[in-house]
VOKE-265929 format. One record per residue (C-alpha): residue number from 1; residue in three letters; x, y, z. Coordinates in Angstrom, 1 decimal. Each point is the difference from the previous one (the first is absolute). Layout:
BEGIN
PT   nr  rest      c1      c2      c3
PT  NUM   ala       X       Y       Z
...
// end
This chain:
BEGIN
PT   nr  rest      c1      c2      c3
PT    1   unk    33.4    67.5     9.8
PT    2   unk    -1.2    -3.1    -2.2
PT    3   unk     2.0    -3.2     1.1
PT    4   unk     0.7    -1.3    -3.2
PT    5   unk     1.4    -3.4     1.6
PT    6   unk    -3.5    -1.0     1.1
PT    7   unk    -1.8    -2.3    -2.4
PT    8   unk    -3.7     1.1    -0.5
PT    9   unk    -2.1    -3.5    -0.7
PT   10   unk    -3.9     0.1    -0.5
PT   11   unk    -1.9    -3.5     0.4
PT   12   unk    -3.0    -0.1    -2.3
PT   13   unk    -2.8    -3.3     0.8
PT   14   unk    -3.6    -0.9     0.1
PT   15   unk     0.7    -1.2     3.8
PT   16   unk     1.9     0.5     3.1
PT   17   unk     0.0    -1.2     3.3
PT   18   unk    -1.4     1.3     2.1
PT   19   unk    -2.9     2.0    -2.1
PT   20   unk    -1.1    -2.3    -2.3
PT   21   unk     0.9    -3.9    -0.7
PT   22   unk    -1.3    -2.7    -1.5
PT   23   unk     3.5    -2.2    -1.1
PT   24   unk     4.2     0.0     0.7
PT   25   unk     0.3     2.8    -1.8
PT   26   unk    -1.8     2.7     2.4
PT   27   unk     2.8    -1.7     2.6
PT   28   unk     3.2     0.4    -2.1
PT   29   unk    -1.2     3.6    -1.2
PT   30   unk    -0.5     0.9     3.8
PT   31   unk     2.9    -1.1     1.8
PT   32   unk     2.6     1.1    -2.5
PT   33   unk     0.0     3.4    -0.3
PT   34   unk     0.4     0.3     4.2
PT   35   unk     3.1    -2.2    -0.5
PT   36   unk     2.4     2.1    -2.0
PT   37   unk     2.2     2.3     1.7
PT   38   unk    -1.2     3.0     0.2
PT   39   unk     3.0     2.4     0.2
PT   40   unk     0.2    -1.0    -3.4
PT   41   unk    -3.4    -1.1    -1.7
PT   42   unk    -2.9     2.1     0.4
PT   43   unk    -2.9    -2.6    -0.9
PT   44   unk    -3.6     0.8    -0.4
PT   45   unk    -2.6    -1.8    -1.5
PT   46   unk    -3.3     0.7    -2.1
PT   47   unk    -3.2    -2.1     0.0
PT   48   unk    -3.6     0.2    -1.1
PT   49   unk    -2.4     1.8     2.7
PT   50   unk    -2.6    -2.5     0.2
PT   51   unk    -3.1     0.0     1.6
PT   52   unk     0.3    -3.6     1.1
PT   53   unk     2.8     1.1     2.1
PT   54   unk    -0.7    -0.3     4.0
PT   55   unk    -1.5     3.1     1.5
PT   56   unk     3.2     0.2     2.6
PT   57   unk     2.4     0.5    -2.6
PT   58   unk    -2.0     2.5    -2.3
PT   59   unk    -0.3     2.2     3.4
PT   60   unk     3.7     0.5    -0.2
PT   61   unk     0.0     1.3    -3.8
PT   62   unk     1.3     3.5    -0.2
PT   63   unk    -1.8     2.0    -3.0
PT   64   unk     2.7     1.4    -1.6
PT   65   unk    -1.7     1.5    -3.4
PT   66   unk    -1.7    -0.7    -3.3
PT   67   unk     0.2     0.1    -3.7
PT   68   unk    -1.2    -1.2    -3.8
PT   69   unk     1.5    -2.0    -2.1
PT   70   unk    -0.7    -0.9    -3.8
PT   71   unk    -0.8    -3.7     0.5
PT   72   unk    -1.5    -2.0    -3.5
PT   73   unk    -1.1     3.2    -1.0
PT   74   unk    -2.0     1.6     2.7
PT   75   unk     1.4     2.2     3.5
PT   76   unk     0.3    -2.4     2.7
PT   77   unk     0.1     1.3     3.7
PT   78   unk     3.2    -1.0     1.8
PT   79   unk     0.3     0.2     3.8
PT   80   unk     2.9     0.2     2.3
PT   81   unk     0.1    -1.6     3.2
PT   82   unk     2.8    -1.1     2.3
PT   83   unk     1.4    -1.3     3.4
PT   84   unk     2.7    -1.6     1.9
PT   85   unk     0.9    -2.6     1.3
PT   86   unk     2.9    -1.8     1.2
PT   87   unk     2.2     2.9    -1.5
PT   88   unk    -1.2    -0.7    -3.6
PT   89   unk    -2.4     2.7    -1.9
PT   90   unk    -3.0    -1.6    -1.3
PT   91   unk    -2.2     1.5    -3.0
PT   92   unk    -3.3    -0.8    -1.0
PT   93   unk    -1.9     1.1    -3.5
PT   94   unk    -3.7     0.9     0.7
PT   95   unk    -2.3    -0.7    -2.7
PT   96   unk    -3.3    -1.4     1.1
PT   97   unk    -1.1    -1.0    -3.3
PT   98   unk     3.1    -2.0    -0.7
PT   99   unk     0.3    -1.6     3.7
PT  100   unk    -3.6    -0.1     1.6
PT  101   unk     0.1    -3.5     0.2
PT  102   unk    -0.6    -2.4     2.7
PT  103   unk     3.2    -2.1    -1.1
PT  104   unk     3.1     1.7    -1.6
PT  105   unk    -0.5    -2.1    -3.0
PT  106   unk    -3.3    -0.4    -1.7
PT  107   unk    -1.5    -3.4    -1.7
PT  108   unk     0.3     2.3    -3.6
PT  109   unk     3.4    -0.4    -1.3
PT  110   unk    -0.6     3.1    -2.5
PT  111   unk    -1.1     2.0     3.4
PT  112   unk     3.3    -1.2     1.0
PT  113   unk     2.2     1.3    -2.7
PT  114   unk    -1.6     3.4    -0.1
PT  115   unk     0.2     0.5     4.0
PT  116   unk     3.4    -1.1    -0.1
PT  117   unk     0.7     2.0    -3.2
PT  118   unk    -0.9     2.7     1.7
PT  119   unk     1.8    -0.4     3.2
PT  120   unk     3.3     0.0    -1.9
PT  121   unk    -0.2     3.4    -1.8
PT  122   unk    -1.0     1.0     3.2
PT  123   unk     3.4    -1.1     1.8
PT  124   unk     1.6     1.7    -2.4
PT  125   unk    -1.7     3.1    -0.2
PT  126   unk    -0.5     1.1     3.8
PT  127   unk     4.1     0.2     0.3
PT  128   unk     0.7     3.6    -0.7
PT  129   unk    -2.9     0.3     2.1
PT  130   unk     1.1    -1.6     3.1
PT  131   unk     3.0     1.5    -0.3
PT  132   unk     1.8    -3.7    -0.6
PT  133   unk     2.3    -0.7    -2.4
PT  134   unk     1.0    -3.3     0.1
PT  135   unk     3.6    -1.7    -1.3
PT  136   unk    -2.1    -4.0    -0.4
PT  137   unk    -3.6    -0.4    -0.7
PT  138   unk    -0.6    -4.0     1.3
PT  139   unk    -3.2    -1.1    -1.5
PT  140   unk    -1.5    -2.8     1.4
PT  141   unk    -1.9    -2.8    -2.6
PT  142   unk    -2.3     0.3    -2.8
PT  143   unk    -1.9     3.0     1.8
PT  144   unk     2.8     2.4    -0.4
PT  145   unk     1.2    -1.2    -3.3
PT  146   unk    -0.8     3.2    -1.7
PT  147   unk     2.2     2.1     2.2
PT  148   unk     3.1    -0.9    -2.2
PT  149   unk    -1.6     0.6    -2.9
PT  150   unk    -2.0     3.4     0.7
PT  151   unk     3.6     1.1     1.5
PT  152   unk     1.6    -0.7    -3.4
PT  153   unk    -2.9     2.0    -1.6
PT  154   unk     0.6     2.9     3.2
PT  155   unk     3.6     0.4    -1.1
PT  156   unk    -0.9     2.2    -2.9
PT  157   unk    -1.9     2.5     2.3
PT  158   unk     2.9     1.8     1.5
PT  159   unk     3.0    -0.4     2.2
PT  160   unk    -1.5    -1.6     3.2
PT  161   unk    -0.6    -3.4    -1.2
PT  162   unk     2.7    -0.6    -2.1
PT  163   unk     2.7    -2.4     2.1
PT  164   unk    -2.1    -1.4     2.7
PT  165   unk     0.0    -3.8    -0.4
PT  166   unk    -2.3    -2.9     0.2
PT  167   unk    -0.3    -3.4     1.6
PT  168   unk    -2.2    -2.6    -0.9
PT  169   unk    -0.6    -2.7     2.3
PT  170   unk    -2.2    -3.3    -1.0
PT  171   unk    -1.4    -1.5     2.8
PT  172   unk    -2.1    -2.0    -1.8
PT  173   unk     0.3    -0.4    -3.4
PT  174   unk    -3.4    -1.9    -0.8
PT  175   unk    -1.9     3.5     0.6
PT  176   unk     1.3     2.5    -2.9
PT  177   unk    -3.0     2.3    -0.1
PT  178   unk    -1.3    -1.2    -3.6
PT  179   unk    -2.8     2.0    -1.8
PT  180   unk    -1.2     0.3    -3.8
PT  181   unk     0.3     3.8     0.0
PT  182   unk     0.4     1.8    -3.5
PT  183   unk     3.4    -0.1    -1.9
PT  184   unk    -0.1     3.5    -0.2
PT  185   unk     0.4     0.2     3.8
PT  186   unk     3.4    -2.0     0.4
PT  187   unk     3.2    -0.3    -1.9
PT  188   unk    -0.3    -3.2    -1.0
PT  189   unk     3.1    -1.6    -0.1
PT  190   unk     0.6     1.4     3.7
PT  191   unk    -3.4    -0.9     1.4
PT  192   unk    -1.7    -2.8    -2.0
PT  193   unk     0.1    -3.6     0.5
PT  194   unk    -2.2    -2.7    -1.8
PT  195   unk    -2.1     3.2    -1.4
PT  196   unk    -0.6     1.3     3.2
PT  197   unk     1.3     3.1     1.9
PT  198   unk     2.3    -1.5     3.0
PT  199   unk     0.7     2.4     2.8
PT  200   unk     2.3    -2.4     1.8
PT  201   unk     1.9    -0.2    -3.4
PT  202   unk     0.3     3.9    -0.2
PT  203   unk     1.5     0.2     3.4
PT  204   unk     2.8    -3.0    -1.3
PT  205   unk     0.5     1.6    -2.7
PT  206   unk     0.6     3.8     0.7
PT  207   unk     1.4    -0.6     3.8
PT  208   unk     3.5     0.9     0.3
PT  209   unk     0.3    -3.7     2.0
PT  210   unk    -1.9    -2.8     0.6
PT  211   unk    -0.3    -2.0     3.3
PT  212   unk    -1.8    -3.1     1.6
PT  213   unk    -0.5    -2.0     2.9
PT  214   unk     3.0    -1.9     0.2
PT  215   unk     2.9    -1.6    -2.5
PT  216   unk    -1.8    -3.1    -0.8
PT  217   unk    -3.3     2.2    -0.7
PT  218   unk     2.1     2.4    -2.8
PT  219   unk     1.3    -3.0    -1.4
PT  220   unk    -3.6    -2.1     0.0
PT  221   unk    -1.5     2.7    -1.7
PT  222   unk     2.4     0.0    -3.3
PT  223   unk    -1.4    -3.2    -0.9
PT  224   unk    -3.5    -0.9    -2.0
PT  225   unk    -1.4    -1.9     3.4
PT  226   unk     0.6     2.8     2.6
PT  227   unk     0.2     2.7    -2.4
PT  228   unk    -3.8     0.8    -0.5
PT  229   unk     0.4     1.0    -3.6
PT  230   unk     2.4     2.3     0.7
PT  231   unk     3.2    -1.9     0.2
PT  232   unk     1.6     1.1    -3.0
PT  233   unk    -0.4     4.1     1.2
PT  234   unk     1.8    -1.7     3.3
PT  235   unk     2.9    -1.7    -2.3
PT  236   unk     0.3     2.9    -1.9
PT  237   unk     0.5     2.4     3.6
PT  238   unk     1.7    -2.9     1.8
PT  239   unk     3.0     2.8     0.1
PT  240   unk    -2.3     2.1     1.9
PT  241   unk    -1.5    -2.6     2.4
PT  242   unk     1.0    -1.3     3.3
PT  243   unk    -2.0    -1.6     2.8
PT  244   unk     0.2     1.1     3.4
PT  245   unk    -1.5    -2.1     3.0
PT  246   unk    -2.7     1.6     1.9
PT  247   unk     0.5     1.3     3.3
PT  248   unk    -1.6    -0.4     3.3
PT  249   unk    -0.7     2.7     2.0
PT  250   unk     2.0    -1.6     4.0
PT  251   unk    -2.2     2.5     2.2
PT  252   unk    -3.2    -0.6    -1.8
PT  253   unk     0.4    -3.7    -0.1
PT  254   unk     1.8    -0.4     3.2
PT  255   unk    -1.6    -3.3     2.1
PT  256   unk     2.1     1.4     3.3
PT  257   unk    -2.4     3.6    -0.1
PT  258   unk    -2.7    -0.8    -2.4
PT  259   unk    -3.1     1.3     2.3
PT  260   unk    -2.5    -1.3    -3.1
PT  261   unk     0.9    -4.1     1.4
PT  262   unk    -1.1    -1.4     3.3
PT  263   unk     3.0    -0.9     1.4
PT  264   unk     4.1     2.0    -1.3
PT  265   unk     2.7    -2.6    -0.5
PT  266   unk     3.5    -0.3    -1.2
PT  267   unk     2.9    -2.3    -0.3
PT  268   unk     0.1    -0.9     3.7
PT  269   unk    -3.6    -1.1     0.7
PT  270   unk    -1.9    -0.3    -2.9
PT  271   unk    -0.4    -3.9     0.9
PT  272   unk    -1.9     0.8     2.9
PT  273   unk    -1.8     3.5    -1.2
PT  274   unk    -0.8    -1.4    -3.7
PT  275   unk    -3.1    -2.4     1.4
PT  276   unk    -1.2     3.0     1.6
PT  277   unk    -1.0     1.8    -4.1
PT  278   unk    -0.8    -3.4    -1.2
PT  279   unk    -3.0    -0.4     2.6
PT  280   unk    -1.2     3.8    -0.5
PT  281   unk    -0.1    -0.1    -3.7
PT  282   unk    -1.9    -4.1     0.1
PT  283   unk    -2.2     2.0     2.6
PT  284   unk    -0.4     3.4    -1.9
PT  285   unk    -0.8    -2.1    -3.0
PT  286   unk    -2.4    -2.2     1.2
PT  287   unk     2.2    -3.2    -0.6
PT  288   unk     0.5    -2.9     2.3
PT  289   unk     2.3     0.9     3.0
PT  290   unk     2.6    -3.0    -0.4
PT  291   unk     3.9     0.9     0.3
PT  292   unk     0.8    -3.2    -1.4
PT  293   unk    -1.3     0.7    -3.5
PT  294   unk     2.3     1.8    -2.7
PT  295   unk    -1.9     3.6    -0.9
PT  296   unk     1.0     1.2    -3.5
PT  297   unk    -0.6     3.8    -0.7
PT  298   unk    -0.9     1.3    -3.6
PT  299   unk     0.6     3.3    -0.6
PT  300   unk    -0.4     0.9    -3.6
PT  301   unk    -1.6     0.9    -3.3
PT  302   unk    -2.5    -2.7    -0.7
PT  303   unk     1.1    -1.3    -3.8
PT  304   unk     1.7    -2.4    -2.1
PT  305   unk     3.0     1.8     0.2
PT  306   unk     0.6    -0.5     3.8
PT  307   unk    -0.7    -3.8    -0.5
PT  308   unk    -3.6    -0.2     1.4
PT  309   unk    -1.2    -2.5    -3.2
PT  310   unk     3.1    -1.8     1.9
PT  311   unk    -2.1    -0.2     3.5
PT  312   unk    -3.3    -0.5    -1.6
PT  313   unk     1.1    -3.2    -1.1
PT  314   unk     0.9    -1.0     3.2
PT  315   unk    -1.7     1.8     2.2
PT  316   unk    -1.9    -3.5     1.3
PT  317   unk     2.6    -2.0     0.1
PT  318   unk     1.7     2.7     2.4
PT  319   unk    -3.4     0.5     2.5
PT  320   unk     0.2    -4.0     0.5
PT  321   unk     3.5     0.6     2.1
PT  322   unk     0.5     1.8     3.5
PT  323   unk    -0.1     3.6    -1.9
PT  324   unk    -1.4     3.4     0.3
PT  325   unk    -0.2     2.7    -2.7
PT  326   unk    -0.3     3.8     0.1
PT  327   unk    -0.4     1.7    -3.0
PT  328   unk     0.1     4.0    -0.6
PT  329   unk    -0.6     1.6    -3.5
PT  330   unk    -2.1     1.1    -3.1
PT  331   unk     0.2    -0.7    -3.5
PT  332   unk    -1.4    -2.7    -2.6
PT  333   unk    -3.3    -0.5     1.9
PT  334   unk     0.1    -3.5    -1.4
PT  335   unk     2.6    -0.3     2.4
PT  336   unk    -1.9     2.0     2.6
PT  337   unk    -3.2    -2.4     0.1
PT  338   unk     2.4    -2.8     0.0
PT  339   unk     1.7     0.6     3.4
PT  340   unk    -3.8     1.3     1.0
PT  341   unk    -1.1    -3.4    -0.7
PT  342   unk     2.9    -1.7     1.5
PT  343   unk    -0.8     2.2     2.9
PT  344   unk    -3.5    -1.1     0.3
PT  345   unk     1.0    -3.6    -0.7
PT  346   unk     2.8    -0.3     2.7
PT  347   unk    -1.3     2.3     2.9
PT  348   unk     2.8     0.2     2.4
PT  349   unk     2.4    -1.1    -2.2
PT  350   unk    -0.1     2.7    -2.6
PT  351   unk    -0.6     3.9     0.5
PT  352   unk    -0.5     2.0    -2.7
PT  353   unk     0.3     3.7    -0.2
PT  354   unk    -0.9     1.0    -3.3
// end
């Protein structure tokens, strides 16, 4: 018999830890779902199949079965894969033509919009299929800002979609999935923003509730500095939107068993074993082996928004003290030849990963 007290929740995203990452989001979309309880949530979640992903992981996919959908016009192939892991079902939609890629998003924005287009009438249309009927679809940024709105549209088929709800969560509101399609192909006063279809803005607007990165963020991101264009939509759902704080995952990121680090710590001896990472990491990186220099770590998306015009400007002026910098990211490559530069200039002081 059905137990009607567990709470069916399906994760939709472009990323996830541990198949495919290239920001936060992969992290938050990973570790969540393993964290609810689960006599009481059965969570699952559903990602692109790329081609980009590391050979280890597609091993484990499971071929479950195939379909067509009426995509734009034309029958598009749908795949089903799946595994487990950690006690959480994971789905993946095969289309080669769609994720064939060597990076899960392409330099083509409109290549963007149509893969990602794609991907959400896909979510929703392989769940009578697998057999998964979930209570809360949580869609994950600009890329599954379509699921709301094709769910709307999916109500009007027949019974099974009609009371299954939708989150929406920004995690950052600067990309919204902007393209100049047709007017013919979105309702415009649900999807269009400054004359241009706005995926992020169809997710806003048709999810059942909005959520963000923390209080401060949903708060930010009503007003015309933070808002991205899109602070009156956020004004107008501020009923509807709350922040909640990211977690962190305590066994992935625990320093006492972490096996990826040269040397565990915790509370009682990190004094004496904390030296131990400094030296490997200066060594690792090719940087001057000196404990008695401060090592800052940069992890992060390389743009304006994360401050880097910030450390530009005073990127000499910080080389001239007893400092070392490690940096870690993609993104403006304006920003990338700058720390490469930096790099080059300040061998031993500056390692650049890029």
């Amino acid at each position: 018999m059905e137990d009607l007290s567990m709470k069916n929740i399906l994760f939709a995203s472009s990323e996830c830890v541990p198949f495919i990452k290239t920001g936060g989001l992969a992290d938050v979309v990973g570790s969540l779902p393993k964290d609810f309880d689960k006599e009481k949530y059965d969570c699952r979640v559903v990602l692109p199949k790329y081609m980009c992903m590391k050979q280890e992981w597609v091993e484990r996919l499971e071929y479950i079965t195939n379909f067509y959908m009426d995509f734009a016009g034309e029958d598009r192939y749908v795949g089903i894969f799946k595994t487990e892991l950690n006690g959480v079902t994971f789905y993946f939609i095969d289309n080669e033509f769609y994720f064939s890629g060597f990076a899960p998003y392409d330099g083509d924005p409109k290549w963007n919009i149509e893969k990602f287009s794609f991907f959400c009438k896909a979510v929703l249309s392989i769940l009578p299929v697998i057999g998964f009927r979930p209570d809360l679809i949580h869609c994950h940024d600009w890329q599954t800002g379509l699921i709301p709105v094709y769910l709307d549209n999916f109500r009007f088929f027949g019974e099974y979609y009609r009371g299954i709800k939708s989150v929406m969560t920004i995690h950052n509101l600067k990309f919204q999935g902007i393209t100049g399609l047709p007017d013919y192909y979105f309702v415009p006063d649900k999807l269009e923003a400054y004359k241009d279809a706005n995926m992020l803005k169809g997710g806003i607007v048709y999810a059942d509730k909005v959520t963000t990165v923390s209080r401060s963020y949903a708060e930010e991101i009503k007003t015309p500095f933070y808002g991205e264009g899109l602070d009156g939509l956020m004004a107008a759902r501020s009923n509807d939107l709350c922040g909640i704080v990211n977690g962190l995952d305590y066994n992935d990121w625990n320093p006492d068993t972490d096996y990826r680090i040269a040397k565990t710590f915790n509370v009682e001896n990190f004094r004496k074993n904390k030296p131990v990472n400094k030296a490997a990491l200066q060594e690792e990186l090719g940087l001057d082996k000196d404990n008695h220099v401060m090592l800052i770590g940069i992890v992060s998306r390389l743009t304006d928004q994360k401050g880097f015009d910030l450390i530009d400007y005073m990127m000499d002026e910080m080389c001239q003290d007893a400092v070392q910098i490690a940096v870690l990211g993609t993104g403006d490559p304006k920003y990338e030849n700058m720390f490469r530069h930096f790099a080059w200039k300040y061998a031993g002081k500056v390692s650049a990963n890029i």
